[in-house]
C-alpha positions in Angstrom: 69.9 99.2 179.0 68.3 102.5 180.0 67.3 104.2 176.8 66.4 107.9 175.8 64.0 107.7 172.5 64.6 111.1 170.2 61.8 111.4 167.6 58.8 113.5 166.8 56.3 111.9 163.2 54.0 109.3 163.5 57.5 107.0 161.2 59.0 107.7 164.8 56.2 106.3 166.8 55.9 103.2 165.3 60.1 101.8 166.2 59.2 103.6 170.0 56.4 101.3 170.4 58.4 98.0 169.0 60.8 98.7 171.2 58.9 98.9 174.3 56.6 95.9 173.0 60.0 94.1 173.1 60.7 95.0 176.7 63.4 97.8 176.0 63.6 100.0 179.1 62.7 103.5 178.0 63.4 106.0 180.2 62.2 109.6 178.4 61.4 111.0 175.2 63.3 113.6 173.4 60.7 115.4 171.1 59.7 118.9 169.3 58.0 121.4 171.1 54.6 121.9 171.0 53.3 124.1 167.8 50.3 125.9 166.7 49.0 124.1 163.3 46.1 124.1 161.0 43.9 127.5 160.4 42.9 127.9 163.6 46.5 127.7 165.2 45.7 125.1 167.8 48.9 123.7 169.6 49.7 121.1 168.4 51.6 118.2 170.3 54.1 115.7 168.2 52.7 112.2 167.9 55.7 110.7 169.7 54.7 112.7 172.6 51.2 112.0 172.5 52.1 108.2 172.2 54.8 108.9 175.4 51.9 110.7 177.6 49.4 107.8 177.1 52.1 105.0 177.8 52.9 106.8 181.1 57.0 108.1 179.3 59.0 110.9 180.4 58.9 113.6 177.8 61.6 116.7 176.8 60.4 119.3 174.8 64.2 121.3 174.2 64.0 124.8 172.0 67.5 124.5 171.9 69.4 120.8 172.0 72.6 122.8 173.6 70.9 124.3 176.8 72.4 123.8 179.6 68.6 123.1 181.2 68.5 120.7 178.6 71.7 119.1 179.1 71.4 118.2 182.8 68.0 116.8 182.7 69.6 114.6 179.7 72.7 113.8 181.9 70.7 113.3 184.8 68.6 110.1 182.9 71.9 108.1 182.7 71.1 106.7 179.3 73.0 103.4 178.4 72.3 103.6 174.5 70.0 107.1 172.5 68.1 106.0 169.8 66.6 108.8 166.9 64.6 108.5 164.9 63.3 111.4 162.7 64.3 113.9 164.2 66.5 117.2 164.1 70.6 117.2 164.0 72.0 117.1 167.2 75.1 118.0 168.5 78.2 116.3 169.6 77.4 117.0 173.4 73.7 115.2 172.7 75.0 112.4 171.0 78.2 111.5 172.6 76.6 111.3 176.2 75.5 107.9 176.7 78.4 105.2 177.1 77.1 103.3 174.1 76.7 106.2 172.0 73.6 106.9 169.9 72.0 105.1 166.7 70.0 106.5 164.0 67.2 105.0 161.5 67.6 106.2 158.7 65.0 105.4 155.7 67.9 104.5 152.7 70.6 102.3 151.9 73.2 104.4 153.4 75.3 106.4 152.1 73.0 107.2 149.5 69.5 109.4 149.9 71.3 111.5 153.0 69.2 113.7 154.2 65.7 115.1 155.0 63.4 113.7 152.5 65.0 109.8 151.4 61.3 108.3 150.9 60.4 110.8 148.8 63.8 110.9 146.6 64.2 107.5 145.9 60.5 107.5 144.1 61.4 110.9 142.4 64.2 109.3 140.8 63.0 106.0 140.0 64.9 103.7 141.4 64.6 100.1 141.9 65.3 99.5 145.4 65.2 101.2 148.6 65.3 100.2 152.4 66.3 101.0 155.9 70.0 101.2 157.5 70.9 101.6 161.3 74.2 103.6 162.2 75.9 105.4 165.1 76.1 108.9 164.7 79.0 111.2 164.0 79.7 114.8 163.2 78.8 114.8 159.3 74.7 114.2 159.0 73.8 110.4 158.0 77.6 109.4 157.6 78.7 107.1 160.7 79.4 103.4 160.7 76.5 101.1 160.0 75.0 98.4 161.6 72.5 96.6 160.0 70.6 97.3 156.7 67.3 96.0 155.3 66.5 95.9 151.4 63.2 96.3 150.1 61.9 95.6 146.4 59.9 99.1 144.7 57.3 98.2 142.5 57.6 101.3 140.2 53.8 102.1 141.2 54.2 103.2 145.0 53.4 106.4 146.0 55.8 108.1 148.8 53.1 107.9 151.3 52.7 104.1 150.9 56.5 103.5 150.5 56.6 105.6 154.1 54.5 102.9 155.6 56.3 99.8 154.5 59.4 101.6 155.9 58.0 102.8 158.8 57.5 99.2 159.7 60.4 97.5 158.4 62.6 100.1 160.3 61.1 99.8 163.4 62.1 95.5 163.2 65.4 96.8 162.5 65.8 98.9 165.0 64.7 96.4 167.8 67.4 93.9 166.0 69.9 96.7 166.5 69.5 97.8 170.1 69.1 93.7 170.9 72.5 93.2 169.4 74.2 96.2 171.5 72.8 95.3 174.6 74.2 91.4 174.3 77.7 92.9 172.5 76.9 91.0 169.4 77.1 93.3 166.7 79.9 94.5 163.9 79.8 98.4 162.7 81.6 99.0 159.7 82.0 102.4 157.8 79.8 103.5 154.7 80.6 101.9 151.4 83.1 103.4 148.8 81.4 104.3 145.7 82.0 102.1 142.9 83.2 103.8 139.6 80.5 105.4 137.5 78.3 104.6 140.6 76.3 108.3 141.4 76.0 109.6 145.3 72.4 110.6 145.6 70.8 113.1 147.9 67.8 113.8 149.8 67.2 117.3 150.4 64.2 119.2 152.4 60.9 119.0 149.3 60.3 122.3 148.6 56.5 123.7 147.1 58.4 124.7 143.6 59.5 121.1 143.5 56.3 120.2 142.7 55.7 122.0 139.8 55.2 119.8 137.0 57.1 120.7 133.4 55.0 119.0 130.7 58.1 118.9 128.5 59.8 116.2 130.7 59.5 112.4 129.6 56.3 110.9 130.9 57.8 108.5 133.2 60.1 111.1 135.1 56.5 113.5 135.5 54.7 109.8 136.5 58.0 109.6 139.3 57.6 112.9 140.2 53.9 112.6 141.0 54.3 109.4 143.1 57.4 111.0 145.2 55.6 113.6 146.0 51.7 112.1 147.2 50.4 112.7 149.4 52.9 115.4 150.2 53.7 118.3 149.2 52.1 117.1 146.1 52.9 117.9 142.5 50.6 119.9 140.6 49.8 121.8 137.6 47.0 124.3 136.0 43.8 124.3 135.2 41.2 126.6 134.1 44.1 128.6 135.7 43.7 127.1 139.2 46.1 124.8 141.1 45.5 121.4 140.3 47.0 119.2 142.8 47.7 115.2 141.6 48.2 112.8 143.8 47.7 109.9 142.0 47.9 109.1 138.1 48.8 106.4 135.6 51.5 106.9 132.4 50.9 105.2 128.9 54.5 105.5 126.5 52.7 106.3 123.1 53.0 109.4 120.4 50.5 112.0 122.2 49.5 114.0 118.8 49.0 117.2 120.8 51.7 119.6 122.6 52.7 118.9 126.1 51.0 120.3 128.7 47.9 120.0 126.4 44.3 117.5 127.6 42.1 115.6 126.7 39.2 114.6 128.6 35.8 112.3 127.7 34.3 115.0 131.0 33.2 111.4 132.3 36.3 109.1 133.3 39.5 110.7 131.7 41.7 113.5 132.0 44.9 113.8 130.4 48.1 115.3 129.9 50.2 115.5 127.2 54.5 114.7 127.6 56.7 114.5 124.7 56.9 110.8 125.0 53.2 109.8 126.7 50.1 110.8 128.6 49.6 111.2 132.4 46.0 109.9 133.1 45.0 111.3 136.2 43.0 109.2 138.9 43.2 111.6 142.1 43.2 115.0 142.2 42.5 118.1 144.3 41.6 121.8 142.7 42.5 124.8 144.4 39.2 125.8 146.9 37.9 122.5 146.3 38.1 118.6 148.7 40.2 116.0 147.3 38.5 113.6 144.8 38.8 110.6 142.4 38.4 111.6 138.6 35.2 110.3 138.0 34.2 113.3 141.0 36.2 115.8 139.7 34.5 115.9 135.9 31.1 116.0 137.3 31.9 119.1 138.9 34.2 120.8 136.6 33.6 122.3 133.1 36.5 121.8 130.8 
């Protein structure tokens, strides 16, 4: 089959490269324009297009995915099969061209965690289980008829940047098992699940910077989840010495903290911590405002408290 690849982060790179490891003919990328980033507004170039210019791929840069510029050098590929992986909404020109139609890799158990941010959602809300589903695409965002899903166990201890590597490789399996299984004809799509009674649909929406903000007053283990969903990106954070403190990594103990939440106490040697209703967050990695990133042991040698 002659495939067109849509994608743009490094998660994308990772299923483009399986698939082409497993011989899958791929005839362009479809990826974000180039962007200035960082202080010194350098353009920037996606890392599924840098991957595409070294391996020698066909790349499409669209501003808009309805151009009509766009749209003829898409028809003119003659894509059997698109395959997306993070990347933007398209329309129903985009994704109804190809005469196998176009699949998605989505990084949830479909239908629930729709949406921008599932890695980081599942962690926020401290569930159990998460995983990978592949599914055609349709008009409504993450809601057409799956193909194959992939469970993974969540230790309760995973941040969202380690959970986004596990997925990014289990997906990419996936989506080499899916794309195998439409090429020979072999496959059986069936629609979303029905919601059980009392069973809650969950969402993923873009992170936001106020998301981040941590309220003392919550139980310790919904902070602990927050913390986790959130590292290494956009982080959640607090104050101190009324600076940003950024926390990227902490541990929760369950016990009567004796002081009001929000309050510390520190040895200024090992351990800092925060006061919840119901606990302490003991903080391991952290990052204050003007200052690098650090383990805690750095951060008290430096810091007065």
């Amino acid at each position: 089959m002659r495939i067109v690849f849509m994608g743009t982060p490094q998660f994308a790179v990772t299923s483009l490269d399986a698939l082409i490891t497993s011989g899958c003919d791929i005839v362009a990328v479809v990826t974000a324009p180039d962007k200035p980033a960082g202080r010194g507004q350098k353009v920037s170039e996606s890392a599924v297009k840098q991957y595409a210019v070294a391996n020698g791929i066909k790349v499409l840069q669209p501003e808009k995915l309805k151009s009509p510029e766009f749209l003829e050098q898409l028809s003119a590929l003659k894509a059997d099969l698109q395959v997306v992986v993070a990347f933007r909404m398209l329309p129903e020109v985009v994704w109804s061209m190809p005469p196998k139609g176009t699949i998605n890799l989505h990084a949830s158990l479909l239908p629930q965690y729709r949406g921008a941010a599932p890695i980081n959602w599942v962690l926020i809300n401290g569930e159990k289980e998460t995983g990978v589903t592949t599914f055609f695409l349709k008009h409504e965002i993450d809601t057409g008829d799956v193909l194959f899903t992939e469970k993974i166990t969540l230790t309760g201890q995973e941040t969202a940047g380690e959970l986004h590597d596990r997925l990014m490789n289990k997906g990419a399996g996936l989506l080499v098992k899916t794309v195998k299984a439409i090429e020979s004809g072999r496959y059986h799509e069936h629609p979303q699940h029905q919601l059980s009674t009392g069973e809650e649909l969950q969402h993923a929406p873009k992170l936001t910077k106020e998301l981040g903000a941590i309220d003392w007053t919550q139980p310790v283990l919904k902070i602990y989840n927050l913390i986790r969903g959130l590292s290494p990106v956009p982080t959640a954070y607090t104050t101190l010495n009324g600076k940003i403190l950024k926390i990227f990594n902490a541990e929760y103990t369950e016990t009567e903290p004796g002081i009001q939440p929000g309050g510390f106490l520190t040895d200024n040697k090992t351990s800092l911590k925060f006061a919840a209703p119901d606990g302490f967050i003991s903080l391991t990695d952290v990052q204050l405002e003007g200052k690098k990133r650090m383990g805690i042991e750095e951060f008290l040698r430096g810091v007065r408290l």
